[in-house]
C-alpha positions as CSV (number, residue, x, y, z in Angstrom):
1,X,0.0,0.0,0.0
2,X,2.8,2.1,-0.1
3,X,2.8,2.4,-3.4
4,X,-0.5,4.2,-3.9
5,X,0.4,7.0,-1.4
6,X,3.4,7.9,-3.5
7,X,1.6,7.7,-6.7
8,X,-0.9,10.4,-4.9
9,X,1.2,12.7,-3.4
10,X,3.6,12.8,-6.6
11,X,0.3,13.8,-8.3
12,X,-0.9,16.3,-6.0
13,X,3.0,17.9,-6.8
14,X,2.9,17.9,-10.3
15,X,-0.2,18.9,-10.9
16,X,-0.5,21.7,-7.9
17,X,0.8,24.9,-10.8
18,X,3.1,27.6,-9.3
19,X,2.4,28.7,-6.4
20,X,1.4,32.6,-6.2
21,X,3.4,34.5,-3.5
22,X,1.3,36.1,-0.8
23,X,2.5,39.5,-1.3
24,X,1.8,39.6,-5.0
25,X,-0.7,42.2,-4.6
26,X,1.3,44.5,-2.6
27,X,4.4,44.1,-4.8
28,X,1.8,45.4,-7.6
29,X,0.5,48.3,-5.5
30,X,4.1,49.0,-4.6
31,X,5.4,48.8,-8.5
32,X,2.6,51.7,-9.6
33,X,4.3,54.4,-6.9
34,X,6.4,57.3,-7.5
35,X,9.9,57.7,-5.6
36,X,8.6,60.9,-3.8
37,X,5.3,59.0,-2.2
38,X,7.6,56.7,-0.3
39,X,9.4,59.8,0.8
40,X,6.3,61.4,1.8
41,X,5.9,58.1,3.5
42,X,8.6,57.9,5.3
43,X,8.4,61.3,6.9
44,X,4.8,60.6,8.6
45,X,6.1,57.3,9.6
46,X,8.8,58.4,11.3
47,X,7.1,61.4,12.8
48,X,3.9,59.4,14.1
49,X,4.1,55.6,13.5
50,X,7.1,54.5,14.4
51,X,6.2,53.6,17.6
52,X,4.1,51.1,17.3
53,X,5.2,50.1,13.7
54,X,8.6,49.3,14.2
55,X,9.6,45.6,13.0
56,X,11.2,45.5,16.4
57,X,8.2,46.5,18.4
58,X,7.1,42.8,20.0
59,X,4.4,44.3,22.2
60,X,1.9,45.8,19.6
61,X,-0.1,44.0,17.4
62,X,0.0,46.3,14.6
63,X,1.3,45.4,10.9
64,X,5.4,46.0,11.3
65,X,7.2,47.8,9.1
66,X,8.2,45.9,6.0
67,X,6.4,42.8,6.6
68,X,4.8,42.0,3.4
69,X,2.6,38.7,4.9
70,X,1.0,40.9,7.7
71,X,0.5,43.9,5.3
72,X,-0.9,41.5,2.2
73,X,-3.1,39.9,5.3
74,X,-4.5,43.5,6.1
75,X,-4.9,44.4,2.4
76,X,-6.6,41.1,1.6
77,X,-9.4,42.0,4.4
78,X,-9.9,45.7,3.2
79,X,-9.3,44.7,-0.7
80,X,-7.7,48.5,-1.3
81,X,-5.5,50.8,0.0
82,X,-8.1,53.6,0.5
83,X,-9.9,51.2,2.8
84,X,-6.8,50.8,4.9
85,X,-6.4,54.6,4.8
86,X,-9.7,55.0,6.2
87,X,-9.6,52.4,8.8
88,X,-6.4,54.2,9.9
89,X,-8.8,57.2,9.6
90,X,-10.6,56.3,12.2
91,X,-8.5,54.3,14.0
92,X,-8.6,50.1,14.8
93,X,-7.6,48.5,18.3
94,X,-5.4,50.0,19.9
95,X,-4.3,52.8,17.2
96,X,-6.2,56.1,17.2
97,X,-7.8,57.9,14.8
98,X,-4.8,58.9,11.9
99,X,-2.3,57.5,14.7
100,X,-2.3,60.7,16.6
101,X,-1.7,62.6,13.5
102,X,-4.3,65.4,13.2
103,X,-3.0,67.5,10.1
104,X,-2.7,64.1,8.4
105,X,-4.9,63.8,5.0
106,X,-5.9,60.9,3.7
107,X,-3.1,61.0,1.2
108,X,-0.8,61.5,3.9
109,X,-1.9,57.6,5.6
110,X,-2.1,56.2,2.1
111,X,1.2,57.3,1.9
112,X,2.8,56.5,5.4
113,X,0.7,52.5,4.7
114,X,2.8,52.1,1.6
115,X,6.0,53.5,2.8
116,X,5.6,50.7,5.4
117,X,4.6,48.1,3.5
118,X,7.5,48.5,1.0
119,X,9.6,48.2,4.4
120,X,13.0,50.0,2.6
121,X,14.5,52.3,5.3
């Protein structure tokens, strides 16, 4: 009967197709920015999200800096970048509303989101 489990699982390989990264979508998102976005980016992040944000921060739950599987998680739930922007808007768990950022537009989150996402210091 070993036989038949090797035949199966040599199946299920060859046949299973390439597997899709999970930050695909992000990588496409990320390839469709200008340089000076990501600079915009990184000046609200390091002004108001660093803090919570940083890939060394262990204590916060939030989506670190430059990783791509918690970021393509969170942008797999809210299907666009505006919809992150806006939850960050308002404010989710722990973070308030625009992360204590009151002068911060829109643009400025979508901004700070994909500097972070891109995760390129």
């Amino acid at each position: 009967m070993i036989v038949p489990y090797f035949l199966v699982l040599f199946l299920a390989v060859s046949f299973a197709g390439p597997e899709k990264p999970a930050n695909a979508l992000i990588e496409t998102l990320l390839g469709q920015q200008e340089e000076n976005i990501f600079k915009q980016g990184q000046a609200h992040y390091q002004k108001y999200c660093i803090a919570c944000h940083a890939a060394s921060n262990i204590m916060v739950a939030s989506p670190k800096f430059g990783d791509k599987a918690d970021w393509s998680a969170r942008l797999a739930s809210m299907k666009t970048l505006k919809a992150l922007a806006q939850s960050a808007n308002i404010g989710k768990g722990a973070m308030p509303a625009k992360g204590l950022c009151t002068e911060c537009k829109e643009k400025d989150l979508q901004a700070a989101i994909l500097y972070m996402m891109r995760g390129q210091e």
